[in-house]
SEFIPA-875395 format. One record per residue (C-alpha): residue in one letter; x, y, z. Coordinates in steps of 0.25 Angstrom, whole numbers, plus 5000, padded with zeros to 4 digits. Example, Ala and Ser with C-alpha at 12.3 -4.5 7.8 and 13.67 -1.06 7.14 Angstrom:
REM SEFIPA-875395
@residuo: A xx: 5049 yy: 4982 zz: 5031
@residuo: S xx: 5055 yy: 4996 zz: 5029
REM end
This chain:
REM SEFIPA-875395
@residuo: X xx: 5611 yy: 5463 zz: 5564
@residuo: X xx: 5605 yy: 5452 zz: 5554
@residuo: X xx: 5599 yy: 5460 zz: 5542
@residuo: X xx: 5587 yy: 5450 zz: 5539
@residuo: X xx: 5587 yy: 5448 zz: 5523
@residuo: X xx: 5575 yy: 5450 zz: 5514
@residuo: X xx: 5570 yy: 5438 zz: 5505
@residuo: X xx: 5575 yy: 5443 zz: 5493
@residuo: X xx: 5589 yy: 5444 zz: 5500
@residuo: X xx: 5592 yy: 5431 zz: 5503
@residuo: X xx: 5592 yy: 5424 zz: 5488
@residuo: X xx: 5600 yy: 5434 zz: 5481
@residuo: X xx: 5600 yy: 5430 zz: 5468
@residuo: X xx: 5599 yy: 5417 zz: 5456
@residuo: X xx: 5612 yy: 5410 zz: 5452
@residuo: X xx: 5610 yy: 5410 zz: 5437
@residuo: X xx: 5619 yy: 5400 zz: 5431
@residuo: X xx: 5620 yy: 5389 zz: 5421
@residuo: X xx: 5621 yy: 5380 zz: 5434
@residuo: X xx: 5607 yy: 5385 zz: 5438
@residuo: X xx: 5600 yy: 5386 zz: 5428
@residuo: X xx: 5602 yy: 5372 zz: 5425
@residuo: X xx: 5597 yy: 5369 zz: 5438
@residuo: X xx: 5583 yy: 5378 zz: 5436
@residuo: X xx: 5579 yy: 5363 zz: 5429
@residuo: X xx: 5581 yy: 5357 zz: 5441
@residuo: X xx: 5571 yy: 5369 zz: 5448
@residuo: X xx: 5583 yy: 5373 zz: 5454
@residuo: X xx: 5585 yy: 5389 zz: 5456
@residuo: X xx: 5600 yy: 5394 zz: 5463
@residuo: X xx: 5599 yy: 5406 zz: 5470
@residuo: X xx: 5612 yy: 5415 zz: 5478
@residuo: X xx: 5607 yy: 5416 zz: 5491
@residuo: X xx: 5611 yy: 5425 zz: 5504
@residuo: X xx: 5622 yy: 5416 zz: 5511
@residuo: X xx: 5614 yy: 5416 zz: 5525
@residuo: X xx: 5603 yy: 5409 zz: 5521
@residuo: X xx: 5598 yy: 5395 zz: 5520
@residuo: X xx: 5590 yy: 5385 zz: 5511
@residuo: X xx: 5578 yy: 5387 zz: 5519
@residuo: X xx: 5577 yy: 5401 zz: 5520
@residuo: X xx: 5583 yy: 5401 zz: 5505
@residuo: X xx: 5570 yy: 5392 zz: 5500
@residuo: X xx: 5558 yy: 5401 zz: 5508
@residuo: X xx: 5566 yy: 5413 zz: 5501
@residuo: X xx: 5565 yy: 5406 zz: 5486
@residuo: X xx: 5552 yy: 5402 zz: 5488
@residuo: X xx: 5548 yy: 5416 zz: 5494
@residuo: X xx: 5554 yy: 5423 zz: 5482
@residuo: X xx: 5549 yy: 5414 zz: 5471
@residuo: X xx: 5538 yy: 5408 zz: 5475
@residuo: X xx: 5543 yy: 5393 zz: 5471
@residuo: X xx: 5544 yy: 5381 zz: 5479
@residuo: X xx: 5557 yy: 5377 zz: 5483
@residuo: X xx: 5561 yy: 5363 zz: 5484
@residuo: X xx: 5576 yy: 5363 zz: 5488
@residuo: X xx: 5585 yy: 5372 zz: 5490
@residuo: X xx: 5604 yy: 5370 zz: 5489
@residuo: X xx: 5613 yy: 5381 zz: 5494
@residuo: X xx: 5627 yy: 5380 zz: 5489
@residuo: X xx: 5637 yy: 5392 zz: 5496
@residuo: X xx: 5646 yy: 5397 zz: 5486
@residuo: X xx: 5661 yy: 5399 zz: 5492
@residuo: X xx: 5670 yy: 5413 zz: 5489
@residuo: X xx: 5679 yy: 5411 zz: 5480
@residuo: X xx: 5692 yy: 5420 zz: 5476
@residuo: X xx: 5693 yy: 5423 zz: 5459
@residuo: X xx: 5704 yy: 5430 zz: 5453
@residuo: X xx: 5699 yy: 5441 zz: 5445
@residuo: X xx: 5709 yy: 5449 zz: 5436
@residuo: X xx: 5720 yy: 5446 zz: 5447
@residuo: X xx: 5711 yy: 5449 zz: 5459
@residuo: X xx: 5706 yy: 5439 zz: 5469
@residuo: X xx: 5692 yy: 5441 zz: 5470
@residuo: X xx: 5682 yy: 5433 zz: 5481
@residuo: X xx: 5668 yy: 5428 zz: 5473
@residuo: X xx: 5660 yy: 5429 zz: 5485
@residuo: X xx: 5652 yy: 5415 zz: 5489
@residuo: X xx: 5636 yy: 5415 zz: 5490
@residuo: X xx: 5624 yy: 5403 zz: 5493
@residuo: X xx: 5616 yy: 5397 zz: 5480
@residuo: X xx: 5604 yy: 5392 zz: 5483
@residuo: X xx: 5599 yy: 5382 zz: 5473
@residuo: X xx: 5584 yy: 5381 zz: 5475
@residuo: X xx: 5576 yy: 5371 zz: 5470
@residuo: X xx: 5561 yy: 5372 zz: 5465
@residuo: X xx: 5549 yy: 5363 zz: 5468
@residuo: X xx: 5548 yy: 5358 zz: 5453
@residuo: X xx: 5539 yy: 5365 zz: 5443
@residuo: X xx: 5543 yy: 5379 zz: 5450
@residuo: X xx: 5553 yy: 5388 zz: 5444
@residuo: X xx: 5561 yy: 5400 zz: 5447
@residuo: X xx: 5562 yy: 5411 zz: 5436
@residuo: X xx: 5575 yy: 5418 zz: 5439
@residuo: X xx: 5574 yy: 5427 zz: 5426
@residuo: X xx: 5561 yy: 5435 zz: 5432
@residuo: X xx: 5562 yy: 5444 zz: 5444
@residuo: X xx: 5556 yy: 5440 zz: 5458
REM end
């Protein structure tokens, strides 16, 4: 049975990062998103959400990786990033609520 997801389900939450906040002068946004779902479906949820326009959008799938941790081997669990990019002069104020 396919559980169907909500809007708000499906961009989990923003990747706040040196990395990314370099790339807000771009009108870039990076997003973790559920892993089953595209770039289409991706863009008509931002743009549902936030009420921008959305120009482009770049998933990159980050792998699994094992870490050491105090002598334990420990499994960092992979996600997708979805950098979105804005229709220029629009912005996206990640310090505010939705």
């Amino acid at each position: 049975m396919i559980k169907k997801l909500n809007t708000f389900d499906k961009i989990i939450s923003p990747i706040v990062t040196e990395k990314s906040t370099n790339q807000s002068e771009f009108n870039k946004v990076v997003f973790k998103v559920n892993k089953k779902f595209n770039k289409k479906l991706i863009k008509k949820n931002i743009e549902k959400i936030f009420k921008v326009e959305v120009t482009k959008v770049n998933i990159v799938n980050k792998k699994s990786k094992l870490k050491v941790t105090r002598g334990r081997k420990v499994r960092i669990p992979g996600f997708k990033k979805a950098i979105v990019t804005l229709k220029k002069g629009q912005n996206i104020d990640l310090t505010t609520g939705i």
